[in-house]
N, C-alpha and C positions, 0 to 999 in steps of 0.2 A: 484206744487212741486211733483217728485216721491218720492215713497217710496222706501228704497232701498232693496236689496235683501239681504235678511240673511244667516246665517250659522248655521248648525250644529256642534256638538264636536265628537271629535274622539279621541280614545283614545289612537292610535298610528299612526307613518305616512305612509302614503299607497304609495311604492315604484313600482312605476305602469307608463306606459309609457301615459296612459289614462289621466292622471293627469299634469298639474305644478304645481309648491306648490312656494310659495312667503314666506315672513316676516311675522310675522301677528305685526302689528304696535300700540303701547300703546299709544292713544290719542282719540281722539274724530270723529265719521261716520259723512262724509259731502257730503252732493252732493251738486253742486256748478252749475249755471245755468247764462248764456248768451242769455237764446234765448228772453227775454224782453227789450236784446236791450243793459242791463248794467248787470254787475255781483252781481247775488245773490246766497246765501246760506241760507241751512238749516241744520241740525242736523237728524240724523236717524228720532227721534219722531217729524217731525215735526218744530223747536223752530227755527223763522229765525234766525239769527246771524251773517250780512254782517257787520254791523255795532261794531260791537266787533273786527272784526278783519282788520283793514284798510289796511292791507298790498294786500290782494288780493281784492280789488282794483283797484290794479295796474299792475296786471297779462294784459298778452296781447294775447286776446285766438278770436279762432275765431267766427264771429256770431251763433247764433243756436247751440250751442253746451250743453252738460249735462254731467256732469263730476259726478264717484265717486270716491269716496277715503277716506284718514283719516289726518284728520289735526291733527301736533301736535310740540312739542317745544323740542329740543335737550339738554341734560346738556354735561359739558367738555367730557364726552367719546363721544360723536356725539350719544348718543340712550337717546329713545324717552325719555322723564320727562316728566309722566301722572299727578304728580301735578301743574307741569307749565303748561300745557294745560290747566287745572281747574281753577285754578287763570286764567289765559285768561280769560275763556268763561264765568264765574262768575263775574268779572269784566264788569261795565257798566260807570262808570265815563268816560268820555270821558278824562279825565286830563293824570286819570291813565293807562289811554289804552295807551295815547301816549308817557308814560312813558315805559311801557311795554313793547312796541312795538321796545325799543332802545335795554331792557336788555333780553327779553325774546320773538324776532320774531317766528312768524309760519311758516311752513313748510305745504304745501298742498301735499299728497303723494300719485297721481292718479295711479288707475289700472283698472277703468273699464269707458269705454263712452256709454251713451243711447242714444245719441241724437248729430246728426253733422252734421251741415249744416240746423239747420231745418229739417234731418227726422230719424225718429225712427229707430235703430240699435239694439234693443234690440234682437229681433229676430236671429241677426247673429250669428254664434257659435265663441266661444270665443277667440279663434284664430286670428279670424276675425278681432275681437274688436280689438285687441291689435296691427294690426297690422294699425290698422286704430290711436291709439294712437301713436304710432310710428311715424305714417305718417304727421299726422296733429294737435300735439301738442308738442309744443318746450319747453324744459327746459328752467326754469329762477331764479330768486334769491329766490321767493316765490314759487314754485312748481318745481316738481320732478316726473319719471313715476315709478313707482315700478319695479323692474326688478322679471322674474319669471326663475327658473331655470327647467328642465326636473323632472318629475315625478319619476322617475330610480334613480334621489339620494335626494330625499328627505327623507331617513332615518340620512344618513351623513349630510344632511343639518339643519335637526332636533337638534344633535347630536352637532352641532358646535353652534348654535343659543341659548340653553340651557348652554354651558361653556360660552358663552358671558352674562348670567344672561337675556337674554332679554325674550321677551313676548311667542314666539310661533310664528308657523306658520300657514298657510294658505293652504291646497289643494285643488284643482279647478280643474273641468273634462274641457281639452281642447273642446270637441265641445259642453260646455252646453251654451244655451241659458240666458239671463238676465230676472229673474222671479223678475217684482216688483212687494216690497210688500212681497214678501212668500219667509218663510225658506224652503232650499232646501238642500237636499244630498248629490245635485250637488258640494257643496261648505263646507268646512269642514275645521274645527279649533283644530288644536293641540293644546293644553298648555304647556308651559313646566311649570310645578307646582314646587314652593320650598315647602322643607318638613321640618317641624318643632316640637321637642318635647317643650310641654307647661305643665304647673299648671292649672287646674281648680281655681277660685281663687272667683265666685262668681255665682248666676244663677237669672235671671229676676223674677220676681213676674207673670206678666200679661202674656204679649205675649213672645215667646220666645225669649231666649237669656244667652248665658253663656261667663263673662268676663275671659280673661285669661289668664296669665301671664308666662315670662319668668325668669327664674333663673340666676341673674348674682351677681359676687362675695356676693354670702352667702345670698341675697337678692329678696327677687321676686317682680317685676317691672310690673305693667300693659300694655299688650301687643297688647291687641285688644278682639275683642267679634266675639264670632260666631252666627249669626243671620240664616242660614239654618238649618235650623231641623234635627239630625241627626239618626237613625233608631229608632222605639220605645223600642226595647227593651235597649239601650243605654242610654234613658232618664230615664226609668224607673229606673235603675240603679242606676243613680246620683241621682233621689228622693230618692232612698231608704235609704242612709247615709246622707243626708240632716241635720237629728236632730242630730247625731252625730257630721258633722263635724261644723257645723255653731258657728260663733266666732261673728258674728252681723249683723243687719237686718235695713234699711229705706225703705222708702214706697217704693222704686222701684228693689229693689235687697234684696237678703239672701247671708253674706258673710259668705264664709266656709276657712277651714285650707286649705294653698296648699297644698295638701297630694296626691290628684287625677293626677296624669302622662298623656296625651293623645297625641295621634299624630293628626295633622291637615297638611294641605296642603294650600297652600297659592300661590297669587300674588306674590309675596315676600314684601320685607319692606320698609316702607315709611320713609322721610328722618329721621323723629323722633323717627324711629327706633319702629313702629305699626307692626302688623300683617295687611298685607291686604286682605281683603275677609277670611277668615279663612276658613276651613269646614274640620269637622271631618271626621276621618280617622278611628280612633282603641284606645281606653286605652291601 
């Protein structure tokens, strides 16, 4: 199994003829492998997973080949649903897999090959690859190739992908090389981040963590927790009204008045209407 190549974050998209920039796609890093003869996968860290997913399968791809990409499961708008991906991959019952598999199929969404034919491609510049994906892997019911657009409008591309509420994009220097294993430079992830005013509404005991809540008609709702650390003098801050605001305490949390206002940034929201990934911004 290779490891695949990572990303760095960027903080805006670089409108550059050096570059194409892609989707960046909300589901689960697969590299997906033929060369043993039959189809397998694994997940970025390693975890096989061919058997979770019986649709690919049935892909019809050629000998020797190494696929990467990002599997994942569509809801009614056609964009990704990262909790239906989870429920996937988390799912081991064979019963329920093939239950799943009726109401919630995967979607394999290649953009890059290491390996075709049996020989290593990594080395080619990226171009290359894709022109080799093009060439020698066909669309089918369970897989799809990622389309990349020119470097030059990936700010408008940004720009459109962010009014569709989706995940971010992707920039990739047309002649980089496939570094497995190592984050590189070369490859760089925009977010498009939702911004969110919250209530401070509780703060962890041990290790960190601040639960935090939304205001909705006249009432405040638990919204999600922010588990990154946010600058120390920020923490500091919230200890220090701590004895003032706190209203009650169990062994794993001190709950305080919503009184504290803060901005966070977020995934956006999960269907339960969560904060996802949270992380502080600014009181």
């Amino acid at each position: 199994m290779l490891s695949p190549m990572l990303l760095h974050k960027a903080t805006e998209p670089i409108s550059h003829s050096s570059y194409i920039a892609e989707l960046k796609l909300d589901g689960i890093r697969l590299i997906l492998s033929t060369v043993s003869g039959q189809i397998q996968c694994w997940t970025r860290h390693g975890t096989p997973c061919t058997d979770r997913f019986p649709e690919l399968a049935t892909l019809n791809l050629p000998p020797g080949v190494v696929l990467d990409g990002e599997l994942i499961v569509t809801d009614e708008q056609s964009h990704p649903d990262f909790e239906a991906i989870l429920t996937r991959f988390q799912t081991t019952n064979e019963h329920k897999i093939r239950t799943l598999m009726k109401s919630d199929p995967v979607q394999f969404c290649v953009f890059d090959v290491l390996m075709i034919g049996g020989q290593d491609v990594t080395r080619l510049p990226l171009h290359e690859r894709k022109t080799i994906l093009q060439d020698k892997i066909n669309e089918q019911t369970h897989l799809s190739l990622v389309r990349s657009i020119p470097g030059e409008k990936a700010g408008a591309f940004f720009d459109l992908v962010s009014q569709q509420n989706l995940e971010g994009i992707v920039m990739k220097k047309v002649n980089s090389i496939y570094q497995v294993g190592k984050r590189s430079h070369d490859w760089l992830k925009v977010i498009a981040y939702h911004h969110h005013d919250v209530l401070l509404t509780a703060i962890r005991k041990e290790e960190f963590g601040w639960l935090i809540g939304l205001e909705e008609e006249g009432w405040v709702r638990l919204a999600g927790i922010i588990e990154f650390p946010p600058p120390p003098d920020a923490r500091k801050a919230v200890w220090s009204i701590v004895n003032q605001a706190k209203v009650d305490e169990d062994k794993e949390f001190i709950y305080l008045e919503p009184a504290i206002t803060m901005k966070v940034k977020s995934r956006g929201l999960t269907k339960r209407g969560m904060i996802r990934t949270p992380v502080f911004q600014s009181f």
